[in-house]
C-alpha positions in Angstrom: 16.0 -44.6 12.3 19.4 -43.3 11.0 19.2 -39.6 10.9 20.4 -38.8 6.7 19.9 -34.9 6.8 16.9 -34.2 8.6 17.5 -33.1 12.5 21.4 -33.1 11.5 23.1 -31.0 13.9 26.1 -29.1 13.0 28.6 -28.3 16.5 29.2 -24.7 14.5 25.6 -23.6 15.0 26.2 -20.8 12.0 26.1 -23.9 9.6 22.9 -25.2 10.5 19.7 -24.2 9.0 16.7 -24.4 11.7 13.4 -25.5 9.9 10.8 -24.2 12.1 13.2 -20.9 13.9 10.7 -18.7 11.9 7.7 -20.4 12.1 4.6 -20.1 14.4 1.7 -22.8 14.6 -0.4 -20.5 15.5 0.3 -18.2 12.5 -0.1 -19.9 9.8 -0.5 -16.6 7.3 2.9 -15.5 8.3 4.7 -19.1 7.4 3.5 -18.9 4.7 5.0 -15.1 4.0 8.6 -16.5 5.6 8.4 -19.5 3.2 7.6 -17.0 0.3 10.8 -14.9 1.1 13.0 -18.1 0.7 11.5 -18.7 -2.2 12.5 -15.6 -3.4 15.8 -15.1 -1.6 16.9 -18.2 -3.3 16.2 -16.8 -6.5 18.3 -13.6 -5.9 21.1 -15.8 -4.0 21.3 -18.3 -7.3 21.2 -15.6 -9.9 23.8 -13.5 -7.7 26.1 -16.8 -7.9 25.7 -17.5 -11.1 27.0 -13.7 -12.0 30.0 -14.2 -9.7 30.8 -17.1 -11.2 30.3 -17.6 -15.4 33.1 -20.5 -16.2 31.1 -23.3 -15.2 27.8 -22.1 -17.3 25.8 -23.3 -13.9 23.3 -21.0 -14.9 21.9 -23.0 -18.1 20.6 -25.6 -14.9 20.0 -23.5 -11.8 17.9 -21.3 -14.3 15.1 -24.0 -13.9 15.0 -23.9 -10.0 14.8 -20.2 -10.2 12.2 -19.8 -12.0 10.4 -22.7 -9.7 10.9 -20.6 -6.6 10.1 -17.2 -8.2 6.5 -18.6 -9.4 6.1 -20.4 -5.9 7.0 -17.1 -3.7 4.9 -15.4 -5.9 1.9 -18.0 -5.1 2.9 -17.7 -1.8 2.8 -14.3 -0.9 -0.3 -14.3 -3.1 -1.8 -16.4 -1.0 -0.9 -14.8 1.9 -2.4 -11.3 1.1 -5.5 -13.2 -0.2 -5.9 -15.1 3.0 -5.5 -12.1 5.2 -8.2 -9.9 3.3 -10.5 -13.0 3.4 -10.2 -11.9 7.1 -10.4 -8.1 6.7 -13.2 -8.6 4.8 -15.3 -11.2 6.9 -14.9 -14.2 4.3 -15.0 -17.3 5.4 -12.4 -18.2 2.1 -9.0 -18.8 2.3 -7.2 -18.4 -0.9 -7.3 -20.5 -4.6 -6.4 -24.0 -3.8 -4.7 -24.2 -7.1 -1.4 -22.7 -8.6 -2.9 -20.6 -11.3 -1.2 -17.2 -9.9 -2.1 -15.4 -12.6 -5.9 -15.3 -11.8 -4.8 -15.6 -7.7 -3.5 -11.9 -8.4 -6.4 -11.1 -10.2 -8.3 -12.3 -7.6 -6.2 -10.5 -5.0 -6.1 -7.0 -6.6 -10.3 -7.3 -6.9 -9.7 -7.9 -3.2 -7.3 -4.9 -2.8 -9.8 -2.6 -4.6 -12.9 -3.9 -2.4 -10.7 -3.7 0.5 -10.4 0.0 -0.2 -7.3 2.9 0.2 -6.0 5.3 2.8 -3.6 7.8 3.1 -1.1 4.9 4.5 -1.7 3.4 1.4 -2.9 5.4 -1.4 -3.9 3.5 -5.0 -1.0 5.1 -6.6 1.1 3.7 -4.1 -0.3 0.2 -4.4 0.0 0.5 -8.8 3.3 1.3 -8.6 4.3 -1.5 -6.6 3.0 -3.7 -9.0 3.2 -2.5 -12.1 5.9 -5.2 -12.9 4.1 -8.3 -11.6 1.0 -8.5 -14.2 3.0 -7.7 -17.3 5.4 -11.1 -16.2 2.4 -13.2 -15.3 0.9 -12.3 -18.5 4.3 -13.1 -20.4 4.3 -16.1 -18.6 0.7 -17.1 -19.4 1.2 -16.6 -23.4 4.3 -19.3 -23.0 2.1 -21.6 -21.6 -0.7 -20.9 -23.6 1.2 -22.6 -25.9 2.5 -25.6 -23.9 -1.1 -27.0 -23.5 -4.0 -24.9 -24.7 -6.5 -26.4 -22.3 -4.8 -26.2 -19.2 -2.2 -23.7 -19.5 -2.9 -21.3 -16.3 -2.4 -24.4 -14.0 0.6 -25.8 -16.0 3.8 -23.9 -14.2 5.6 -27.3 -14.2 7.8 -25.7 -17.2 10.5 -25.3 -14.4 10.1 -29.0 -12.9 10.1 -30.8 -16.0 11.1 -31.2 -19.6 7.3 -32.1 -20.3 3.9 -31.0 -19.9 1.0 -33.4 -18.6 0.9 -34.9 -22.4 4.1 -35.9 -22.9 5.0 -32.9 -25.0 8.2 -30.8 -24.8 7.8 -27.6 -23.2 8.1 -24.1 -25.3 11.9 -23.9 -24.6 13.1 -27.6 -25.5 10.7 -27.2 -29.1 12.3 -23.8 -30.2 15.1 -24.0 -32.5 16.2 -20.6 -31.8 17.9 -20.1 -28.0 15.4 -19.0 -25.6 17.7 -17.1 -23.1 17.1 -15.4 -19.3 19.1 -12.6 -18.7 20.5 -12.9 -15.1 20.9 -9.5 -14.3 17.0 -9.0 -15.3 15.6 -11.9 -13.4 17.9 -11.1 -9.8 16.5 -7.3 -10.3 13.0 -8.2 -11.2 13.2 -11.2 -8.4 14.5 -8.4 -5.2 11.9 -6.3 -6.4 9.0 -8.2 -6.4 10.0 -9.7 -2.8 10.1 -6.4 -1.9 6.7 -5.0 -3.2 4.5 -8.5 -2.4 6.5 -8.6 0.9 5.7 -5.0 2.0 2.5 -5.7 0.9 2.1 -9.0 3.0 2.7 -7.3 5.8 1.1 -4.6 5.5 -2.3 -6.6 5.1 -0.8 -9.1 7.8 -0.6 -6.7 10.4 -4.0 -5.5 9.8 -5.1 -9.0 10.5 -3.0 -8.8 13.6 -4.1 -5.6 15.0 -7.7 -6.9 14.6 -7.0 -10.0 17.0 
């Protein structure tokens, strides 16, 4: 089979990207943390360019594959932390098999608290490091509250497509009125939530680890 781009191979190994370098079968939890920080990477690395570079008005697309990949690291590292205090906590669980992160973080920060705190990792500690995720999932929420009333908490396809799962426009193709992202605010928001789930991840990762 002709190779199109998968297994390319660049003779200037700096200008190939290798799938699996960062990736473990054995360690599932942690792909899915490295996959997570692409996600978000890719957010900062698209809202950085698009700040660089305002001529072209890129932004008014790429802004729909950033917010894809914020959500998804989000759900990721979510995921990750949920899975890895299943563990902690003797659970035979995994995480939500669906893509409703707001009530996966619920879910997770029930988990936190049952889990318990330290002096590594006091409560104050752990509410400051989130105290900007649940005010955007709720803001989120509320948008697609009104996208599809019924289904709204599993309906984060805004960012994939025009329409939601009855043919109606999503909340930002209906408003007359533009419905604008500030770049600077999503790249900031974006490097600080990779940072805060990331360190968090880890954290409850290397728990797991040590436990082994």
């Amino acid at each position: 089979m002709k190779k199109v781009i998968i297994n390319t191979f660049n003779d200037d190994v700096d200008k190939n990207a290798y799938m699996n370098w960062r990736l473990n079968h054995h360690e599932p939890i942690q792909n899915m943390i490295v996959m997570a920080d692409g996600y978000m990477t890719s957010v900062i690395v698209n809202a950085k360019s698009c700040l660089e570079n305002t001529f072209d008005k890129t932004a008014d697309i790429l802004i729909f594959p950033m917010f894809f990949s914020l959500n998804q690291g989000i759900e990721l590292y979510l995921k990750s932390i949920c899975w890895s205090l299943n563990i902690l906590l003797n659970y035979k669980s995994k995480y939500g098999k669906n893509h409703d992160i707001r009530n996966i973080w619920f879910l997770v920060k029930n988990k936190i608290n049952e889990f318990g705190f330290n002096e590594e990792r006091p409560e104050d500690s752990f509410n400051k490091m989130v105290k900007n995720i649940e005010p955007y999932l709720n803001e989120l929420a509320n948008y697609l509250k009104k996208d599809n009333i019924n289904d709204y908490h599993h309906n984060i396809d805004f960012s994939r497509y025009p329409v939601n799962n009855r043919d109606e426009y999503h909340f930002f193709v209906n408003q007359f009125d533009n419905v604008t992202v500030d770049l600077e605010v999503i790249k900031k928001f974006a490097t600080q939530i990779n940072g805060d789930l990331k360190c968090l991840t880890d954290y409850y990762y290397g728990l797991v680890v040590e436990s082994w």
